[in-house]
C-alpha positions as CSV (number, residue, x, y, z in Angstrom):
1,X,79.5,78.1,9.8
2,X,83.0,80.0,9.7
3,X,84.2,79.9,13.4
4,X,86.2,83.4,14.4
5,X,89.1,83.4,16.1
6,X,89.1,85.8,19.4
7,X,92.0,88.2,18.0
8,X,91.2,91.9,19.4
9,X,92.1,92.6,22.6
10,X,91.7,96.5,24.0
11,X,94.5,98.1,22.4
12,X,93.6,96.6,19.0
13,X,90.3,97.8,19.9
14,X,91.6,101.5,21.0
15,X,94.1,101.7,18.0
16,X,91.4,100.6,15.4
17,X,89.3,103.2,16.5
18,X,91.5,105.9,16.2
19,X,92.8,104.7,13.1
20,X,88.9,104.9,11.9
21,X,87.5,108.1,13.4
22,X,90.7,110.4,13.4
23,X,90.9,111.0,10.0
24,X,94.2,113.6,9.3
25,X,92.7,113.5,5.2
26,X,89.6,115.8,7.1
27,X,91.5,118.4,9.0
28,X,91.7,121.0,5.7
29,X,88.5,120.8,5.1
30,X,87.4,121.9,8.7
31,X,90.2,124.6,9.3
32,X,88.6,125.9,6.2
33,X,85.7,127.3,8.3
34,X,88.8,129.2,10.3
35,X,89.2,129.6,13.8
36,X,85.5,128.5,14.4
37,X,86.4,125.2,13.9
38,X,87.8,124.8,17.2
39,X,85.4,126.0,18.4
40,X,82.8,123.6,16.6
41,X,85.2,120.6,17.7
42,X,84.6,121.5,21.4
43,X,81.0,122.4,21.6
44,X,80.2,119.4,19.5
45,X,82.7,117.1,21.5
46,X,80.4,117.6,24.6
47,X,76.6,117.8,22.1
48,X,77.2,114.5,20.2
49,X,80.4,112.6,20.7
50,X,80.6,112.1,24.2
51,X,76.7,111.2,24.1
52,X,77.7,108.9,20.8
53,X,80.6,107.1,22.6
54,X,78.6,106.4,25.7
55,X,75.1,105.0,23.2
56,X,77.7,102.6,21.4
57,X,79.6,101.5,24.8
58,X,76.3,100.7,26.2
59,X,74.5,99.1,22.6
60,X,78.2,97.2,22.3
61,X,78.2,95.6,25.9
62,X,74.9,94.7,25.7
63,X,74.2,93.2,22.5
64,X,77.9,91.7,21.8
65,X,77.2,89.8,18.7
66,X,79.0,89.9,15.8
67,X,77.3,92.6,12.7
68,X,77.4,95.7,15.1
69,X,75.3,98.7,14.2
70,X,73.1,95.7,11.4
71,X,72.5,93.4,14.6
72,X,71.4,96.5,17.0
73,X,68.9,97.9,14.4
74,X,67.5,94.5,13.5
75,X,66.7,93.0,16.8
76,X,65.0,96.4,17.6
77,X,63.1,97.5,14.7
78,X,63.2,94.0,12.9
79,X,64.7,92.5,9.9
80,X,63.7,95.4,6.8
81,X,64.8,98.1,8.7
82,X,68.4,96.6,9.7
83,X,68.8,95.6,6.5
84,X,67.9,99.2,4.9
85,X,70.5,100.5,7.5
86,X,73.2,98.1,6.6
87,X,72.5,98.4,3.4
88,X,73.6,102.1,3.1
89,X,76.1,101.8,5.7
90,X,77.9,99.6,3.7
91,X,77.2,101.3,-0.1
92,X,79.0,104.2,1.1
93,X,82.2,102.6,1.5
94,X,83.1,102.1,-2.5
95,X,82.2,105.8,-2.9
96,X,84.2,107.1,-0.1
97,X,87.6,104.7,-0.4
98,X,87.4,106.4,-4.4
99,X,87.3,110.1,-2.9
100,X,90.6,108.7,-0.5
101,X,92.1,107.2,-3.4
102,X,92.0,110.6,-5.1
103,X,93.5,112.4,-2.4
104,X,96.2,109.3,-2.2
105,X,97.4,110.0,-5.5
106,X,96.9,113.7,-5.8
107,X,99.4,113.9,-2.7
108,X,102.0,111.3,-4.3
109,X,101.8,113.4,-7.6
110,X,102.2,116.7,-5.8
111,X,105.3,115.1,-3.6
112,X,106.7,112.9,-6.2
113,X,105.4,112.9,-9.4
114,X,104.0,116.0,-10.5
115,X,104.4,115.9,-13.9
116,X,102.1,112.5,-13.6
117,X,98.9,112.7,-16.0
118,X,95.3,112.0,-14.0
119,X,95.4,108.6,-16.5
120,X,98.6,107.2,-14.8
121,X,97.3,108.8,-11.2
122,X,93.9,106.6,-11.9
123,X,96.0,103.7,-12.5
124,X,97.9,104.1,-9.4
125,X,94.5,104.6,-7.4
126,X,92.8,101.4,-8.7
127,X,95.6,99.4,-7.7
128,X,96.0,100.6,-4.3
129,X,91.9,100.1,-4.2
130,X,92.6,96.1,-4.8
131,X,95.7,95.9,-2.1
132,X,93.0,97.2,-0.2
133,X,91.0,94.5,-1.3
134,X,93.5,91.6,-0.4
135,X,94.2,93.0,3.2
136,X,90.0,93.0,3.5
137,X,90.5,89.4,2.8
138,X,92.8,88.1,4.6
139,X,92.9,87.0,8.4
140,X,92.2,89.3,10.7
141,X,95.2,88.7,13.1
142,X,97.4,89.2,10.0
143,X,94.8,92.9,8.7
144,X,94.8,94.0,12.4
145,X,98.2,95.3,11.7
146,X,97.3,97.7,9.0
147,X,94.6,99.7,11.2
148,X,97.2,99.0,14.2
149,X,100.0,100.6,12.4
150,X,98.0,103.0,10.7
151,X,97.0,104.5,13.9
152,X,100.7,104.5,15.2
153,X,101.4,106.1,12.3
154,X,98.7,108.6,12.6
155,X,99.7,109.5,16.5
156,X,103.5,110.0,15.2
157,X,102.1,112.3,11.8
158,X,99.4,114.0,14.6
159,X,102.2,114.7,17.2
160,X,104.8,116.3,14.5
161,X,102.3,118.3,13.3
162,X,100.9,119.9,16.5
163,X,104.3,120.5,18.4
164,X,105.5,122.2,14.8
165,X,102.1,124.0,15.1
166,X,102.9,125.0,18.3
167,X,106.5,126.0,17.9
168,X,105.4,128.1,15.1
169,X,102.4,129.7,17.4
170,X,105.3,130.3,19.9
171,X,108.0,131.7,17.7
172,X,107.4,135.6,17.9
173,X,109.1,136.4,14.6
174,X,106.3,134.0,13.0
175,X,103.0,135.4,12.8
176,X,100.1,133.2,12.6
177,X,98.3,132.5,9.1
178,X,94.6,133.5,10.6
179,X,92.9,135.5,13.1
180,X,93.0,134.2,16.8
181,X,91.4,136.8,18.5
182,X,88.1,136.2,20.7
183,X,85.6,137.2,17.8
184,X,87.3,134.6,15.3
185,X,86.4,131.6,17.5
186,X,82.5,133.0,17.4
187,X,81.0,130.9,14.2
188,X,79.2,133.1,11.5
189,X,76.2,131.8,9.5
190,X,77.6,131.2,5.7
191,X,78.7,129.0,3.2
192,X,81.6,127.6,6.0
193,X,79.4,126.5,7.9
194,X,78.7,123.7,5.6
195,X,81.4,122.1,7.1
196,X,80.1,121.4,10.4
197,X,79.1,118.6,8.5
198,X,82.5,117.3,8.0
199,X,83.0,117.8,11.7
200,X,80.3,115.7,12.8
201,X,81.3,112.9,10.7
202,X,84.7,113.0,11.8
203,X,83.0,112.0,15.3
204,X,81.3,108.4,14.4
205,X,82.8,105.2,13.9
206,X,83.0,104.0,17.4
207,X,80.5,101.3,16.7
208,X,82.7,100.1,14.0
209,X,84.7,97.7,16.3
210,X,81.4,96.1,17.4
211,X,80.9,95.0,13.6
212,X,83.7,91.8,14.6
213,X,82.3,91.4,18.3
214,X,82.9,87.5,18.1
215,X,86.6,88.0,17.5
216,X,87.1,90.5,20.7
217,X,88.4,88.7,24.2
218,X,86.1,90.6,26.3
219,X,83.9,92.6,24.4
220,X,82.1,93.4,27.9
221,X,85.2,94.6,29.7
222,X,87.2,96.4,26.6
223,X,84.5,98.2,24.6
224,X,84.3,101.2,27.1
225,X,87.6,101.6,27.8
226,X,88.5,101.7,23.9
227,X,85.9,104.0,23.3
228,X,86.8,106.2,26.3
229,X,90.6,106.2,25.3
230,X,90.4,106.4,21.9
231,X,88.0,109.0,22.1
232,X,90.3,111.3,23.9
233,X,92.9,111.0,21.2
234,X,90.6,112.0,18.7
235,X,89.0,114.7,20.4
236,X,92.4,116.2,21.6
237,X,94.0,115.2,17.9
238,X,91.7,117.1,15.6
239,X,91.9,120.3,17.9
240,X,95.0,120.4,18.1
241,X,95.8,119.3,14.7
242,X,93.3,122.1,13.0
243,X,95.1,124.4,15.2
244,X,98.4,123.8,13.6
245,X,96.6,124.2,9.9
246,X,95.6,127.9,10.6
247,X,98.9,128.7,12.3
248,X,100.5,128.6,8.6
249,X,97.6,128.4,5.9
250,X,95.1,131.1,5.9
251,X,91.4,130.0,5.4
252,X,90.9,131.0,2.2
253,X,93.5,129.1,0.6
254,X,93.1,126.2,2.0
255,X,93.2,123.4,-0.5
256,X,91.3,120.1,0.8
257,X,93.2,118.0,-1.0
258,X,96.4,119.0,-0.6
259,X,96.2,121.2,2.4
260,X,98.0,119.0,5.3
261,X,100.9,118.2,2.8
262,X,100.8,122.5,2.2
263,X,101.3,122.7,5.9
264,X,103.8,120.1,6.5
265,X,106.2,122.2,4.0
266,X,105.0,125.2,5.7
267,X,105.7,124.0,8.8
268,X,109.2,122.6,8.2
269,X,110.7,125.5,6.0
270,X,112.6,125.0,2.8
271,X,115.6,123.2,4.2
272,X,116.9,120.2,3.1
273,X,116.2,118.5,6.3
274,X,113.3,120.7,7.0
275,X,111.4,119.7,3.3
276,X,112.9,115.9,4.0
277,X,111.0,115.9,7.5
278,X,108.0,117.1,5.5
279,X,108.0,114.7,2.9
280,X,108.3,111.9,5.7
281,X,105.2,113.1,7.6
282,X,103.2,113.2,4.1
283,X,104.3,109.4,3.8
284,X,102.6,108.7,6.6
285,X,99.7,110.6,5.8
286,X,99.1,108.7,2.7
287,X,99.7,105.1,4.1
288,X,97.1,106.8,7.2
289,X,94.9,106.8,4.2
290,X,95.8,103.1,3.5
291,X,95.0,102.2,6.6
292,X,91.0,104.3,7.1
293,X,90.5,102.2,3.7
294,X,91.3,98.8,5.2
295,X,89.6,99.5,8.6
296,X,86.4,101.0,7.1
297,X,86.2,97.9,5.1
298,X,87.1,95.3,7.7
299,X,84.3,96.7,9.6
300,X,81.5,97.4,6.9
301,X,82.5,94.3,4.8
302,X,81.7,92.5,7.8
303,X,78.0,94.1,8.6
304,X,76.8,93.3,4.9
305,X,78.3,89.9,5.2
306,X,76.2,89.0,8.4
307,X,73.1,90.6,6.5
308,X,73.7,88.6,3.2
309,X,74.0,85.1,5.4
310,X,70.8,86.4,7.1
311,X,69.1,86.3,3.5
312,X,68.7,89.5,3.4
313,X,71.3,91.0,0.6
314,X,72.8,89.0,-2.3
315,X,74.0,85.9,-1.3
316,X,77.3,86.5,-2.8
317,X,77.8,89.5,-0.5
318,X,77.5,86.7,2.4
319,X,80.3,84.8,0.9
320,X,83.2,83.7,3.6
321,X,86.2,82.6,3.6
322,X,86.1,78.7,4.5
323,X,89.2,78.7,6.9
324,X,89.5,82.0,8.0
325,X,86.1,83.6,7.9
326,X,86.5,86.4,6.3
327,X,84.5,88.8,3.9
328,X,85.8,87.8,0.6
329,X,82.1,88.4,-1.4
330,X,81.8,91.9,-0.2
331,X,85.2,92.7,-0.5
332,X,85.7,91.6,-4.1
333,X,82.5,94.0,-4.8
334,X,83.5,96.7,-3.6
335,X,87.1,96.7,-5.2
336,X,84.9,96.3,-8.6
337,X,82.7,99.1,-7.5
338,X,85.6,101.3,-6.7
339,X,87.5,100.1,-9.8
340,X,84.1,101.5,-12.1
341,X,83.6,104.6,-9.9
342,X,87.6,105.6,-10.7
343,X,87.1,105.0,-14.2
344,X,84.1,107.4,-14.3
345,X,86.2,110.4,-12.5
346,X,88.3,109.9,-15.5
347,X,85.5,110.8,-17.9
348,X,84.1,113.8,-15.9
349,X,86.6,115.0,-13.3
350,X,87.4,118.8,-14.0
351,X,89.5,118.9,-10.9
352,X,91.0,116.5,-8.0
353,X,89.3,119.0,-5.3
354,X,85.8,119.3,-7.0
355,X,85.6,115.4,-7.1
356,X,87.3,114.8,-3.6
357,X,84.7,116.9,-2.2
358,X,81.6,115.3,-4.3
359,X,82.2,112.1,-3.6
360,X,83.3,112.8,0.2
361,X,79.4,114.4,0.6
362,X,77.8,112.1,-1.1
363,X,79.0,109.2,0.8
364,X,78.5,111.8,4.0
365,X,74.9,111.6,3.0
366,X,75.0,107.9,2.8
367,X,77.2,107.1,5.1
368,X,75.3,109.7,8.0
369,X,71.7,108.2,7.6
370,X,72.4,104.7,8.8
371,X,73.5,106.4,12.4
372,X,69.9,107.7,12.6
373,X,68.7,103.9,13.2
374,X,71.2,103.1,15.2
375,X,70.4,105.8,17.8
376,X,66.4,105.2,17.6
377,X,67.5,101.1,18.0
378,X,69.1,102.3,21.4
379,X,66.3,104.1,23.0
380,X,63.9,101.2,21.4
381,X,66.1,98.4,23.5
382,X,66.2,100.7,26.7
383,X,62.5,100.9,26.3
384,X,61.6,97.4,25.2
385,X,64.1,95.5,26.2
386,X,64.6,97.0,30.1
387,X,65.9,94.1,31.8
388,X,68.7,92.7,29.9
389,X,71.9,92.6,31.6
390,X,73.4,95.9,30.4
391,X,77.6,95.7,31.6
392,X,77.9,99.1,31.0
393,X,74.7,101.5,31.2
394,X,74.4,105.2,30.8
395,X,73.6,106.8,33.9
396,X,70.8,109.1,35.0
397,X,67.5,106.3,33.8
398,X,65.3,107.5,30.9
399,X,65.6,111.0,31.3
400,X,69.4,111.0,30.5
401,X,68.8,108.6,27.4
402,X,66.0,110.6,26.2
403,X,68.7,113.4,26.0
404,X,71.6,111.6,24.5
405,X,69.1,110.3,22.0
406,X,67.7,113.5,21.3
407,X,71.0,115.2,20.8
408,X,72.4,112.7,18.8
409,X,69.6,112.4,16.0
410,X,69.3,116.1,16.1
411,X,73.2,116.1,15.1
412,X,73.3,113.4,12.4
413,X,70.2,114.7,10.7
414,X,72.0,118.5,11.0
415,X,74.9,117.1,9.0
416,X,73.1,115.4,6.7
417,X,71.5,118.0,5.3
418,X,74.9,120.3,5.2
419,X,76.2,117.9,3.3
420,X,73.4,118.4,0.8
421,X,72.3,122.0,1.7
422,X,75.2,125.0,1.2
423,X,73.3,128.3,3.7
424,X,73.4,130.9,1.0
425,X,73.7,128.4,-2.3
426,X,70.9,125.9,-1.8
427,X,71.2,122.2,-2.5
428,X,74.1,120.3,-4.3
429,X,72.2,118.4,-6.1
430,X,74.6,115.7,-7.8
431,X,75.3,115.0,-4.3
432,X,70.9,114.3,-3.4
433,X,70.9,112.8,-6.9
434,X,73.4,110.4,-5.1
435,X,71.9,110.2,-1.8
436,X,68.2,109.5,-3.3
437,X,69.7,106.9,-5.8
438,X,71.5,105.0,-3.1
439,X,68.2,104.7,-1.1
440,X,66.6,103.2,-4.1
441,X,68.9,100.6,-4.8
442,X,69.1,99.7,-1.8
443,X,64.9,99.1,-2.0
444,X,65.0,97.3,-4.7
445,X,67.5,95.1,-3.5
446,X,65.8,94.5,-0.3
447,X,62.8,93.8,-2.1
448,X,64.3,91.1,-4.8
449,X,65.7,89.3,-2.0
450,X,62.8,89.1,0.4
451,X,60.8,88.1,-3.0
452,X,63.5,85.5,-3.5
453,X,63.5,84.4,0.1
């Protein structure tokens, strides 16, 4: 058995979640929906995150054993069922690092190379997906530094962009890109609205840190105050930072791929030290991208790991390590998986945006569903399991976890099905092709190895 080293303290903890939930790669794709995407952010802030944050500080605290969301849904709904979860939590990280690798290379074409072919920005993308791969690998007080910087580097991108947002909102002889009035904030009922979806997504991830609980120093004292900190910043981030998108791009022609990079050079002017700034900031959005790749995986490499040593997926997906403990199996497999997956947008992309947004709601679909056992595993322990030592517990008894249950299901299933459904278009169905097909690997897997157990 691999020993882990205690190596997070709370502001690893705090800066790991915000470099995995504030996500500056989503921001296009929900100012798209306009002005109604603030308001979105806010009245979801208050009907899911804050509810999510205080179900994962209180799941976190109380069951502090490395896995994270696998270990919660096990021990409440038993072994099939946590396996199932961790199965797809984990399946949807090969698709989803491919849709960042995309935009990775799309925005070094557009800044650097833009006469580069999609062959060459393929090649570029699968080797990024292995660094990727070796940072997964090694120690984690040596890969803490990537999602540590990554979220530095986030704040620093954030921060230029929302006091250049603000300036511009400011300047009178600069009129704003969309409509601000009081009837733009009020959401309308169309195709947009789809990306409520991406909105919702953008809010999980806190549970993430709880995936390497036996290498915090006090997961007990820190897990609250990371979540409660590292909430703000996200919260106050993506407003602010969707804000500054419509200042200068109108809706409508809002690219998702290469819409932040549209507004940094918006944003900046045409100056050389203006379009220099620019260029810097879209640096640091594509190594912010580096960075969600190496945390995602640090935390879902971990989860299948656990599962795999518990019999329950492929062995080789269990595989540690010996000195340092960490996921070597998974990782290698996913670096193949993302390797096969790029080579297969080479055969069938028709553009970079089409793709980035197929694979982004496929994995959404994929990636969305696990949450759903998570929150039932929650309500299950407060029920079942009502006199274990909880360090930090909800307030307000049963009636106030019925409601934070209630709210959050009712939110993940909603964005699930936007990721499938488009209000006006029906489904998208290469992306339930995906969704359904994941599900049945994941079956059969679970079944070969119970057979084999």
């Amino acid at each position: 058995m691999s020993q882990h080293k205690k190596a997070l303290g709370m502001v690893d903890m705090t800066l790991f979640t915000v470099s995995a939930i504030l996500f500056l790669d989503t921001l296009a794709g929900s100012a798209s929906m306009g002005a109604a995407a603030l308001t979105f952010w806010l009245f979801f802030s208050v009907l899911f995150f804050l509810p999510f944050g205080l179900i994962t500080s209180e799941m976190g605290t109380a069951y502090p054993e490395q896995g994270g969301i696998y270990a919660w849904v096990r021990d409440a709904l038993g072994k099939r069922w946590g396996t199932r979860v961790t199965w797809l939590y984990w399946v949807n990280l090969p698709i989803w690092s491919a849709s960042i690798f995309v935009m990775f290379t799309s925005i070094l074409s557009q800044l650097f190379w833009p006469d580069l072919e999609l062959g060459g920005q393929l090649l570029l993308a699968i080797l990024f997906n292995w660094v990727v791969v070796g940072f997964t690998c090694m120690p984690l007080k040596y890969g803490k530094w990537i999602p540590n910087a990554g979220a530095l580097v986030k704040m620093v991108a954030f921060g230029a962009l929302i006091i250049a947002g603000v300036l511009h909102a400011l300047d009178p002889a600069k009129p704003l890109a969309n409509d601000f009035s009081l009837q733009a904030f009020i959401p309308e009922w169309g195709s947009g609205v789809q990306y409520i979806a991406i909105v919702i997504w953008g809010m999980v991830g806190f549970e993430l840190m709880s995936a390497a609980s036996d290498e915090m120093e006090n997961p007990v004292r820190d897990i609250p105050r990371a979540t409660l900190f590292s909430g703000l910043i996200i919260i106050f981030g993506n407003v602010l930072g969707i804000f500054a998108v419509l200042a200068v791009i109108p809706a409508e022609d809002i690219n998702m791929v290469e819409g932040l990079v549209d507004t940094f050079l918006a944003l900046f002017g045409d100056s050389g030290m203006g379009r220099t700034l620019a260029i810097a900031m879209s640096v640091c959005f594509m190594f912010s991208l580096l960075s969600n790749a190496v945390t995602w995986s640090l935390g879902a490499n971990r989860t299948i790991t656990k599962s795999a040593q518990d019999g329950e997926m492929p062995a080789f997906l269990g595989y540690e390590h010996p000195k340092y403990g960490t996921p070597v199996g998974a990782g290698i497999v996913v670096g193949v998986l993302v390797t096969l997956l790029l080579g297969f947008y080479g055969l069938v992309a028709t553009s970079n945006e089409e793709l980035f947004w197929l694979l982004f709601a496929a994995q959404g679909v994929i990636f969305m569903t696990p949450y759903m056992g998570a929150i039932v595993a929650f309500m299950h322990a407060r029920i079942n399991d009502p006199d274990r030592e909880r360090p930090f517990r909800i307030p307000g008894g049963k009636p106030v976890a019925w409601l934070v249950t209630v709210l959050c299901f009712s939110c993940i299933c909603m964005s699930v099905l936007l990721f499938m459904y488009v209000p006006g278009e029906g489904f998208d169905w290469p992306v339930v092709i995906g969704g359904v097909t994941a599900l049945a690997l994941g079956e059969i897997t679970l079944r070969y190895c119970e057979k084999r157990s």
